[in-house]
N, C-alpha and C positions, 0 to 999 in steps of 0.2 A: 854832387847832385846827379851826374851822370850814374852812377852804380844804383843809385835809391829808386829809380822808379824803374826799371828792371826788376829788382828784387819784389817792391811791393806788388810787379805785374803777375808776377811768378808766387808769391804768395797767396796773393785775393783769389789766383786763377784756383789754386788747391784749394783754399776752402771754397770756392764757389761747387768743385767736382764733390767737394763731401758733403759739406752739410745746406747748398741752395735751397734744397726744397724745405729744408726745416727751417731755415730761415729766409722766408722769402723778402724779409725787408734789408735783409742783409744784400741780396741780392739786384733791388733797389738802389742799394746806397751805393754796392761798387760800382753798377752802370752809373750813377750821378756822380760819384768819382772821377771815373774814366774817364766820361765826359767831362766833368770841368777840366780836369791836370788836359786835356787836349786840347780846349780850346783855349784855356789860361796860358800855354806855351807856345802855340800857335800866335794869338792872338793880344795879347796884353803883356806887356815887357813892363815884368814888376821888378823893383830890386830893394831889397837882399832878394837872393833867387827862390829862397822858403818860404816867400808868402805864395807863389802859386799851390804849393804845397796845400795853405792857409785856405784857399780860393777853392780846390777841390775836394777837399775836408767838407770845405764850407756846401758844396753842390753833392755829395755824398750823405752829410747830416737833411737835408733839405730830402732828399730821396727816399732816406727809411720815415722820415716824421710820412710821409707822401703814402711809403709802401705801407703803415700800419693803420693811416686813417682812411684812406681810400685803396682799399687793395685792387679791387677789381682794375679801374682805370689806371691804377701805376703800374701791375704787371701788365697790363694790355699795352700799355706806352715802351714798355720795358721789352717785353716779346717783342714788337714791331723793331725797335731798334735794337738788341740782340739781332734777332735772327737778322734783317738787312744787314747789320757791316759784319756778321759771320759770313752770310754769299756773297758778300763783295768782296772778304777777307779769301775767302774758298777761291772764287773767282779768280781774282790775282796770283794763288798759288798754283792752277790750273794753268796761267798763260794770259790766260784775259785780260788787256791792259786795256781794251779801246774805249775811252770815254760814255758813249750810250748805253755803253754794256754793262759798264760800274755800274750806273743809274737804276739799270734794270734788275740787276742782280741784288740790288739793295733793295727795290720795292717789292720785288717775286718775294726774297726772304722777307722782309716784312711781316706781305700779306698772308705768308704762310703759316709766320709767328703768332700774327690776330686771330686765326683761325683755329690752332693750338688753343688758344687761352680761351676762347669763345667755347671750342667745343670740350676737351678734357683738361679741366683748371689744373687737378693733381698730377696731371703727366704732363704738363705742358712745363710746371714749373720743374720738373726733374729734366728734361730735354731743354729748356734754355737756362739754366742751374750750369750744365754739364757742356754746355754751347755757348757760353761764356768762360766759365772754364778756360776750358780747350782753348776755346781763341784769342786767350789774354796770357796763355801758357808758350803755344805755336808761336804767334805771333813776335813776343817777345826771343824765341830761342831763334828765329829763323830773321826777324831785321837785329838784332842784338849781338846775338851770338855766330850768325852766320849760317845757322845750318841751312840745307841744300831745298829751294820747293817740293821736288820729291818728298823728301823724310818728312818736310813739316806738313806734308798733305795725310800721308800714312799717321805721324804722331797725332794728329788734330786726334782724327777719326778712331785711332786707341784712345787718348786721354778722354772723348767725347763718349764711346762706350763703356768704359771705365768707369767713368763718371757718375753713367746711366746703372750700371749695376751696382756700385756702391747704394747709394742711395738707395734705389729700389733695394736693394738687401736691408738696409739699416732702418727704412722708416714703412716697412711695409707693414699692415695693419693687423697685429695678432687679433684672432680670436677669441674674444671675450668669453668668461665661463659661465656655463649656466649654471646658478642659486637650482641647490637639491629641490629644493619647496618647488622650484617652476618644470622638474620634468616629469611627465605621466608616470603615474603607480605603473603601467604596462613596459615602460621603457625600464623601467629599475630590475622587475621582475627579470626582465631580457637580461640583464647584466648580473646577476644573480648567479643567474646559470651557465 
């Protein structure tokens, strides 16, 4: 069990940096994920040890039925908790340990994240897409694997723009073509010649 959620951290983190905004219920599901396998491990001593497994499966399926019936309020729920434990995630790799600081650094990201999703829905889900990600990639390589705060500060902030350009490369919106019948006899004539 110890290697399994490592991996699936490292997993979900990669498809959240490629394809989040295209699936923003995917996105959804792994924050209800995360969040169950954390508190289900934290907090409830099940046994066999795969039904916490069961338990955030279970808080993941609950997440996307959430993210496809009411989008607006689950990414807005989703952003708010993204973006805080990303600054509080940030914060810790910075140095910042002192308790009020967590707190604050978790509601500044937040409120930053409602404000994303309030003002530009379609960028908002590419930047906490790619901000999930990153901090479920980071996160895992640097308490897991060991690597040094430094590097996991620099790799966040690669995988995070990474992330951002994937995405924006892959679902950016081509140009529809215009039907001959819809452009002026005068624009045709122009191309004619």
């Amino acid at each position: 069990m110890d290697i399994i959620t490592p991996l699936l951290n490292i997993v979900l983190g990669i498809i959240l940096l490629i394809v989040g905004k295209k699936l923003y219920w995917l996105l959804v599901a792994v924050v209800g994920f995360v969040i169950g396998l954390t508190l289900a491990t934290q907090y409830i001593q099940l046994d066999p040890p795969w039904l916490i497994y069961i338990v955030a499966f279970s808080a993941g399926v609950i997440g996307a039925i959430l993210g496809i019936y009411v989008q607006r309020l689950a990414i807005s729920v989703v952003g708010f908790i993204v973006s805080g434990y990303g600054a509080l995630y940030l914060a810790g790799l910075m140095g910042i340990k002192a308790e009020p600081f967590n707190w604050m650094a978790f509601i500044i990201g937040g409120i930053i994240g409602l404000l994303l999703v309030a003002s530009v829905f379609d960028w908002a889900l590419y930047m906490l897409s790619a901000w999930a990600g990153a901090t479920l990639i980071t996160r895992t390589l640097t308490e897991g694997v060991g690597l040094n705060d430094t590097m996991g500060l620099v790799l966040f902030f690669v995988l995070f723009v990474l992330g951002m350009i994937v995405q924006a490369g892959l679902y950016r919106e081509k140009p529809k073509p215009v039907p001959v019948a819809e452009i002026p006899v005068e624009q045709l004539a122009k191309k004619r010649d």
